[in-house]
C-alpha positions as CSV (number, residue, x, y, z in Angstrom):
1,X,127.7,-67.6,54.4
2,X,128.9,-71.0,55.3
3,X,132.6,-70.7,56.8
4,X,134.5,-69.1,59.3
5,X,138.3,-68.6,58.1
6,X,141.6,-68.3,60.4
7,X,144.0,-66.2,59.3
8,X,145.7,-69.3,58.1
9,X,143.5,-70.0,55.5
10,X,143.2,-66.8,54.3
11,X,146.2,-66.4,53.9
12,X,146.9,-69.8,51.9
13,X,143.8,-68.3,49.7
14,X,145.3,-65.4,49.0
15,X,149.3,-67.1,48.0
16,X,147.3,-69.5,46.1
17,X,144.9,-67.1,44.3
18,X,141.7,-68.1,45.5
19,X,140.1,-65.7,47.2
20,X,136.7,-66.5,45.3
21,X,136.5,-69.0,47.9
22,X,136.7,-66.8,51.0
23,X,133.9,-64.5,49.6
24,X,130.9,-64.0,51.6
25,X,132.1,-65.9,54.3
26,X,133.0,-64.9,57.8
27,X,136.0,-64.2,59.7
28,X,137.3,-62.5,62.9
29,X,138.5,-58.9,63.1
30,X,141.4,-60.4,64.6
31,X,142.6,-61.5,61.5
32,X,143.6,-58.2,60.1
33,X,146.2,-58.1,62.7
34,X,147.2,-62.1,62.5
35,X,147.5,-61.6,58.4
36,X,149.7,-58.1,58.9
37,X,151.9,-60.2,61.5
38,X,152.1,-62.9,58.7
39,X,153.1,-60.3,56.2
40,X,155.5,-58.7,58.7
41,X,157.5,-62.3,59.1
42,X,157.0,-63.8,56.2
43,X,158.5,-61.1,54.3
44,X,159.6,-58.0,56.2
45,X,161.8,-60.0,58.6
46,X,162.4,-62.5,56.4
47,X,163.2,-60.4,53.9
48,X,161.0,-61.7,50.7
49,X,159.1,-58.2,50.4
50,X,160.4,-55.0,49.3
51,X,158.9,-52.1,51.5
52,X,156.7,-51.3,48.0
53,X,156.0,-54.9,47.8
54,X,154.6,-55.3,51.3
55,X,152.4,-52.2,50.7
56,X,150.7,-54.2,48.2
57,X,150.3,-57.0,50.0
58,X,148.8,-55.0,52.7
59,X,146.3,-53.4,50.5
60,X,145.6,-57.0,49.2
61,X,144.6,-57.8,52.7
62,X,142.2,-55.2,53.2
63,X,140.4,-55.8,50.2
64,X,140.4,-59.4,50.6
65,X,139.0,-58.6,54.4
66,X,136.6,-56.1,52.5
67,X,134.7,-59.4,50.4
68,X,134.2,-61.2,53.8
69,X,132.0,-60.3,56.9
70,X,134.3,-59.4,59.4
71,X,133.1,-59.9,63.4
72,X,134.0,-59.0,66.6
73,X,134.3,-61.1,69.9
74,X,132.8,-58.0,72.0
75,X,130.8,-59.5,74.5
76,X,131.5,-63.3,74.2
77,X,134.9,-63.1,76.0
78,X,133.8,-65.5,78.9
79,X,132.3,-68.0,76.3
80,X,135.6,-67.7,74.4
81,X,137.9,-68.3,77.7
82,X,135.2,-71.0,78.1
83,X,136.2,-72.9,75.1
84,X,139.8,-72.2,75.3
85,X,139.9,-74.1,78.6
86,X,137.6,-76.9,77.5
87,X,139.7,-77.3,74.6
88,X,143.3,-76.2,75.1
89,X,143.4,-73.5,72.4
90,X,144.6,-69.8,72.6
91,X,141.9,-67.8,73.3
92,X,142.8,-66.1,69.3
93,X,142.0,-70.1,68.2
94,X,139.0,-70.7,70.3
95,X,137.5,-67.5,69.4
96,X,137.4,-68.9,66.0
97,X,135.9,-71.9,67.2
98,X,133.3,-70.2,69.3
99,X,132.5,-68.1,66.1
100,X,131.6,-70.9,64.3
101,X,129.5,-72.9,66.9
102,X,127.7,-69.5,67.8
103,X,126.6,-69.1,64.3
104,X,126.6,-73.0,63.2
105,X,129.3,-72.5,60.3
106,X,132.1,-75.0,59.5
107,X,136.0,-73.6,60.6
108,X,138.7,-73.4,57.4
109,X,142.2,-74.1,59.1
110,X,145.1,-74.9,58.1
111,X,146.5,-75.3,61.7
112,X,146.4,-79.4,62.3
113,X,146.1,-78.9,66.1
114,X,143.3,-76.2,66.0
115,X,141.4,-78.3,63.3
116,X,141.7,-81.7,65.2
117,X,140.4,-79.7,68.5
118,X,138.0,-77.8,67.3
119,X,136.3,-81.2,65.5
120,X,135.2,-82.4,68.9
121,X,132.5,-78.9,68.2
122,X,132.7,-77.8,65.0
123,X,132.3,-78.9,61.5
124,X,136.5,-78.2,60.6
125,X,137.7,-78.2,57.4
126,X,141.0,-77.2,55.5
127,X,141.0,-74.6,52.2
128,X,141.5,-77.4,49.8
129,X,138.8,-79.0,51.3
130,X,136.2,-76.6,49.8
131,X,138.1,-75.2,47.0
């Protein structure tokens, strides 16, 4: 294991048919509920996605989550608020930062603002960047 993903870079993996390169690595069990919000906008409210077609996509989720190890913040809330402050982030964007620092992995973002923050702790990298 050698990444933490956001949501955003899952995602992009999974549009752009590379989930090989999420894998083994590591993300946050808030994810599953950032990617189904995604799916919700993107193309519920947007209107892209059949009901049948979002279905899939959801099921493409969970088995995309399934290949990765998925962690929880229990416990580490005062280190995450912590962070958040020290760097301006949403405590859902510095959890991902304190994930990586706590276990020494690089962050893949595709948020410009998170990565340029999170730089100042973590090794932060974008999808294309390791694919």
């Amino acid at each position: 294991m050698s990444y933490v993903f956001d949501s955003s870079s899952i995602f992009k993996a999974m549009t752009e048919n590379v989930v090989e390169a999420v894998a083994g690595n590591c993300t946050l069990e808030l994810a599953r509920f950032e990617l189904g919000t995604i799916l919700w906008k993107k193309y519920a409210v947007e209107g892209r996605a059949t009901g049948e077609e979002l279905k899939r996509l959801a099921k493409l989720v969970k088995e995309i989550l399934n290949l990765m190890e998925v962690v929880t913040i229990s416990c580490h809330e005062e280190e995450i608020l912590g962070v958040a402050e020290g760097l301006r982030l949403t405590f859902y964007d510095a959890s991902y930062v304190y994930c990586a620092k706590r276990n020494k992995l690089s962050l893949v973002t595709e948020d410009s603002d998170l990565m340029d923050k999170a730089k100042t702790q973590v090794k932060a990298l974008k999808l294309d960047d390791i694919v």
